[in-house]
Backbone bond lengths (Angstrom), bond angles and torsions (degrees), N, CA, C in turn:
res aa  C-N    CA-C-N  psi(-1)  N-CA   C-N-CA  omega(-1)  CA-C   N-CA-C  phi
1 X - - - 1.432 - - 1.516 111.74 -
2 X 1.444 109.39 173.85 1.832 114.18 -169.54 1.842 76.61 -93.76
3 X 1.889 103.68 141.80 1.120 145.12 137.63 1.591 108.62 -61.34
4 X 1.220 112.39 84.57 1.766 116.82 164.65 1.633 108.71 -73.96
5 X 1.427 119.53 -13.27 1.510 102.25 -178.17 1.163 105.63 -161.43
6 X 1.740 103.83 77.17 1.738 135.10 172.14 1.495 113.96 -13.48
7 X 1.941 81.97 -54.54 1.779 83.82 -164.26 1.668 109.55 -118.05
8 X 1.102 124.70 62.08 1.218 145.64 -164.50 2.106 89.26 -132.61
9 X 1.354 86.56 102.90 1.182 90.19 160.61 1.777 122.85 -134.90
10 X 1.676 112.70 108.46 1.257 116.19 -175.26 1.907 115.20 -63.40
11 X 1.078 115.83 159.31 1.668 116.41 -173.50 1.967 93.87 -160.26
12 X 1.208 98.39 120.16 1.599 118.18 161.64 1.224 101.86 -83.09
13 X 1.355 124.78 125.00 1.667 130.57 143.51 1.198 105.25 -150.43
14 X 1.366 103.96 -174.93 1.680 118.76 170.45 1.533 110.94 -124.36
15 X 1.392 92.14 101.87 1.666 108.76 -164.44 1.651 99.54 -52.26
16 X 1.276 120.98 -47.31 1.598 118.33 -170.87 1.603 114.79 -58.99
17 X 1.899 122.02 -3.11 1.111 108.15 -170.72 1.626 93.54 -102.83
18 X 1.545 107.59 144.13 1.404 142.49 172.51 1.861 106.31 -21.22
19 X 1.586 106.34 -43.20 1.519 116.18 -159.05 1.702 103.15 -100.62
20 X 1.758 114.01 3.54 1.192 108.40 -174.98 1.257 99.28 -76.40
21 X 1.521 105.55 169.88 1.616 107.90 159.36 1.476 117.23 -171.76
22 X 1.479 115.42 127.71 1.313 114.22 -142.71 1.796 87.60 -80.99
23 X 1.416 119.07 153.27 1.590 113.57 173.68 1.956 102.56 -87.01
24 X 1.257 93.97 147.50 1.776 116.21 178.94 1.824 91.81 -42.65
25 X 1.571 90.04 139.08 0.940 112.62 -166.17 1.898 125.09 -155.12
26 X 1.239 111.50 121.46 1.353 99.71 -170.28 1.535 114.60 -62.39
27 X 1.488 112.95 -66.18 1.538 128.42 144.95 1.078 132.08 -66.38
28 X 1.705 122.29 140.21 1.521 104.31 -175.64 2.184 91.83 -135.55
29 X 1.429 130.85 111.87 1.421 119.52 -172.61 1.752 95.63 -101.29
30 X 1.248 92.07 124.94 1.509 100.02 172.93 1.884 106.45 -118.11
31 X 0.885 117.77 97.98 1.231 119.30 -176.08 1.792 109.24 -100.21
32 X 1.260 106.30 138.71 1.533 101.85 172.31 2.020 118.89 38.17
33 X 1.377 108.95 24.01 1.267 126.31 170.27 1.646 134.67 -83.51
34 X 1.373 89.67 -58.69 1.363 125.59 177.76 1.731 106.85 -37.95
35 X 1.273 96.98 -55.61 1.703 118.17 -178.03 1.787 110.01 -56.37
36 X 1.770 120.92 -7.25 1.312 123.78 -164.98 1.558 95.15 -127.16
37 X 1.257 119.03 -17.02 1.534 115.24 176.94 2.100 119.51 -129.32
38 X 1.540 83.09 13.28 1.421 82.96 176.84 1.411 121.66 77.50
39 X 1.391 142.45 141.39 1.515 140.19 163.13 1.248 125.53 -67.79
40 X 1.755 126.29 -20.58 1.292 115.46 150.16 1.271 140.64 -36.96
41 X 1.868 103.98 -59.83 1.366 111.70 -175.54 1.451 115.34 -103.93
42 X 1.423 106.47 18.39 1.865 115.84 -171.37 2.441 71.33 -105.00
43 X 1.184 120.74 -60.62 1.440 97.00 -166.56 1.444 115.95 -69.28
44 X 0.984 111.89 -17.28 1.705 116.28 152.47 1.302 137.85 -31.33
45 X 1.322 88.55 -63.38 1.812 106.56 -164.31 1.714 93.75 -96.60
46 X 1.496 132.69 -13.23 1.276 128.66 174.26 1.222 114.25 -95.74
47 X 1.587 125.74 -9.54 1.321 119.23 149.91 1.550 122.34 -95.08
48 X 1.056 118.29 5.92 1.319 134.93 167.31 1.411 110.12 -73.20
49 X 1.551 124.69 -24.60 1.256 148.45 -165.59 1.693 109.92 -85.58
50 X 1.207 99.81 -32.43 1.429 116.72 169.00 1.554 90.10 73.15
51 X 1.339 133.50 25.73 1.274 131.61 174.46 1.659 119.89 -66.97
52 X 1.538 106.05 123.49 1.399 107.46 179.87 1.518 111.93 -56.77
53 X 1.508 112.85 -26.17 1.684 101.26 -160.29 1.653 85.15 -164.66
54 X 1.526 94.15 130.08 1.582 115.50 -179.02 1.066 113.73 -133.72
55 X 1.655 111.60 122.53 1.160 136.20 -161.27 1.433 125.93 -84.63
56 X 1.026 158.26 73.55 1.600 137.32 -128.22 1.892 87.36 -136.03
57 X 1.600 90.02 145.94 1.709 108.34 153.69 1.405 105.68 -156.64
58 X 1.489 70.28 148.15 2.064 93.54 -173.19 1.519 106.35 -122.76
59 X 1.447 95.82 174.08 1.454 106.33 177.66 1.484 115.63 -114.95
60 X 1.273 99.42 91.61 1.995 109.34 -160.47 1.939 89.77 -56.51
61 X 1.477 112.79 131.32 1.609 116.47 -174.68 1.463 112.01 -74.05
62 X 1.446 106.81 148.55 1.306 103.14 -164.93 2.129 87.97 165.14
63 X 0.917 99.43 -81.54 1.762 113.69 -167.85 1.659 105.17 -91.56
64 X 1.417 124.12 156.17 1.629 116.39 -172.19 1.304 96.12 -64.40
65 X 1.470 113.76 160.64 1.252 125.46 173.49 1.108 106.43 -77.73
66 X 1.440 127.72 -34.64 2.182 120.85 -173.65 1.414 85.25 -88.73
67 X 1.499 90.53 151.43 2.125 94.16 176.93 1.414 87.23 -97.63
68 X 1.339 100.13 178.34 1.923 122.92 163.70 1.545 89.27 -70.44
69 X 1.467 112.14 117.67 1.343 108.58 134.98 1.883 94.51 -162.27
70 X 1.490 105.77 -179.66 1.238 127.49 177.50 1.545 115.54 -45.09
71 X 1.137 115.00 -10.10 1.757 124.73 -165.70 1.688 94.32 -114.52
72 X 1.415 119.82 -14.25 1.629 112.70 -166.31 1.414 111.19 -60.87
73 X 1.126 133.73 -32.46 1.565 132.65 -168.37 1.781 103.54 -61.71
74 X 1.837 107.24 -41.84 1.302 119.44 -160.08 1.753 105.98 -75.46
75 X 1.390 111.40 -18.52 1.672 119.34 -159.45 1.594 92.88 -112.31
76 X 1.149 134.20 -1.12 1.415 143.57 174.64 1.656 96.64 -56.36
77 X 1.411 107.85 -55.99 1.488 109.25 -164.77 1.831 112.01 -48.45
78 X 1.205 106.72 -30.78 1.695 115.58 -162.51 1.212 99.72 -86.14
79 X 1.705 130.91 -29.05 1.376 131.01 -162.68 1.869 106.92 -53.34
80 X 1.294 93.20 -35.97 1.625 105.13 -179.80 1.649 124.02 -51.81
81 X 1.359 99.11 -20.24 1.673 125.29 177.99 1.310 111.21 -98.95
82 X 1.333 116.92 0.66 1.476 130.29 -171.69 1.433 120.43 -85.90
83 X 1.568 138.98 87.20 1.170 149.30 170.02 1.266 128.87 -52.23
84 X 1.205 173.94 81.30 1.711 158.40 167.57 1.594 92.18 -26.04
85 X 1.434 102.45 139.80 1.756 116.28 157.46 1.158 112.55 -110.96
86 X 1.203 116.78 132.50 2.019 127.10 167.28 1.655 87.45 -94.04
87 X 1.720 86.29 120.19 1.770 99.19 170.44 1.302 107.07 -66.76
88 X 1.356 123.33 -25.93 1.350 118.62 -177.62 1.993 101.96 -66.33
89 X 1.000 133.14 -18.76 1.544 134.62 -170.55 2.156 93.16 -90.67
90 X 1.452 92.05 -51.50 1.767 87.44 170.79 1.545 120.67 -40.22
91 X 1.096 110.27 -60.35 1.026 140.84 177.27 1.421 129.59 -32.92
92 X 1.690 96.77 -59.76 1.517 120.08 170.98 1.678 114.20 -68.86
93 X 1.564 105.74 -40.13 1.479 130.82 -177.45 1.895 107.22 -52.87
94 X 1.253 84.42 -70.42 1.960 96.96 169.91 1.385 99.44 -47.13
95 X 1.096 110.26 -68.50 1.786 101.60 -169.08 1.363 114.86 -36.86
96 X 1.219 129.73 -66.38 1.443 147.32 -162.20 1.995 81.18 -48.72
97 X 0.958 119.17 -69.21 1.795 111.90 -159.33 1.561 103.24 -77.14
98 X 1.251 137.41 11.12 1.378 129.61 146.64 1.748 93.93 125.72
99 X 0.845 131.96 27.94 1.286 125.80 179.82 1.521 128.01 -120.29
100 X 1.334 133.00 124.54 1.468 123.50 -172.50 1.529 114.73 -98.84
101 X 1.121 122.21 168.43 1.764 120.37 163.52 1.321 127.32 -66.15
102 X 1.100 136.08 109.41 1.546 150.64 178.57 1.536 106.66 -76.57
103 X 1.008 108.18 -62.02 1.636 134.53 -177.58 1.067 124.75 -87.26
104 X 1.499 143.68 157.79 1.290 126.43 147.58 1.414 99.31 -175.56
105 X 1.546 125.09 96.22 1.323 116.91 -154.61 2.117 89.83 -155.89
106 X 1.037 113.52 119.01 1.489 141.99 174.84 1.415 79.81 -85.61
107 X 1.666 96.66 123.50 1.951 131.76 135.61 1.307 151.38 -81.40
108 X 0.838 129.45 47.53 1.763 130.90 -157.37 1.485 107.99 -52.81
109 X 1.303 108.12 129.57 1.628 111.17 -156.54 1.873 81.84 -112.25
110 X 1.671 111.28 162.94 1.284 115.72 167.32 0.889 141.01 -30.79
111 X 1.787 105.92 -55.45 1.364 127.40 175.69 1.626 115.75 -80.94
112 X 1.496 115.34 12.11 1.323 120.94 151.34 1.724 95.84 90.25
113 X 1.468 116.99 18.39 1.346 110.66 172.45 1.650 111.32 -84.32
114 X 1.009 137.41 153.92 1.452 153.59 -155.92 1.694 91.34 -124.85
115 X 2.034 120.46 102.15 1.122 96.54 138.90 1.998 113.42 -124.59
116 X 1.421 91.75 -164.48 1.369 100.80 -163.84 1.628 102.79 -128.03
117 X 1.222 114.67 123.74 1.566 113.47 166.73 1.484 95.06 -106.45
118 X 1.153 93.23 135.57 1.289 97.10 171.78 1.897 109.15 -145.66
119 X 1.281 115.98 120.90 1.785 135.44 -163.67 1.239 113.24 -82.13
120 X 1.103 134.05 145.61 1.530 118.89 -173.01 1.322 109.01 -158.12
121 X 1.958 112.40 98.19 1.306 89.71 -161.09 1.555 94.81 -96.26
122 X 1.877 107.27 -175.07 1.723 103.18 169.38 1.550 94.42 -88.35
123 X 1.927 76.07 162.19 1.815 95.29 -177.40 1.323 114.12 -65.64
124 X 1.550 132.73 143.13 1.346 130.28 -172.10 1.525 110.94 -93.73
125 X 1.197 108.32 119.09 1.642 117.79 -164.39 1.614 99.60 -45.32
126 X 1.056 136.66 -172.30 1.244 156.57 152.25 1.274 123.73 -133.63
C-alpha cells in the first residue's frame, strides 16, 4: 500500500519511566499528558528532545478530568495517575531547560472545562 506519512513515526512508551526517551525532535505536542507524568520529568524528557518548539495543553482544575462519555468507566482506572498543573510551575519548568513562552491562550470547552495551550519555544542563541 501507499505510505501517506513517510515520516510519521508512532512509538509506545511510558514517558514517566526513568529509561524512556523521547527521540530528537523538531516539534514535540504533548497534549493532556503532562497531567499523567508530572512537569518535572515531562520538562526533562522534552528538553532532552532537543525540540525547537513544545506544544503543551492542560486541563486548568476546576471540572473532572474524564468527560461523560461511553469510554468513562474504562479511563476511570488512569484518573488515579491524574495530577492538576499550575501553568505557573510549566512555565518555571520550561524556563530552567532553555525555553520561553510562545503561547499562552485559555479554551473554554462546552462542558465548562478550562484548557490551556501553552508554546514554548527554545531561546534563540545570539
Amino acid at each position: 500500500g501507499k505510505i501517506l506519512w513517510p515520516k510519521l513515526h508512532l512509538i509506545q512508551m511510558d514517558v514517566g519511566q526513568p529509561q524512556a526517551k523521547l527521540p530528537r525532535a523538531d516539534l514535540l505536542l504533548a497534549d493532556l499528558v503532562i497531567e499523567y507524568v508530572g512537569v518535572e520529568i515531562f520538562c526533562q524528557k522534552a528538553a532532552a528532545s532537543q525540540a525547537k518548539l513544545v506544544s503543551c495543553v492542560i486541563q486548568l482544575p476546576g471540572k473532572s478530568f474524564v468527560s461523560n462519555s461511553p469510554y468513562q468507566d474504562g479511563l476511570q482506572a488512569i484518573g488515579v495517575l491524574h495530577q492538576d498543573i499550575a501553568p505557573e510551575d510549566l512555565q518555571t519548568g520550561m524556563g530552567l531547560y532553555g525555553y520561553e513562552e510562545a503561547i499562552f491562550q485559555t479554551v473554554v470547552l462546552p462542558d465548562g472545562k478550562r484548557l490551556l495551550r501553552a508554546d514554548y519555544q527554545k531561546y534563540l542563541k545570539e
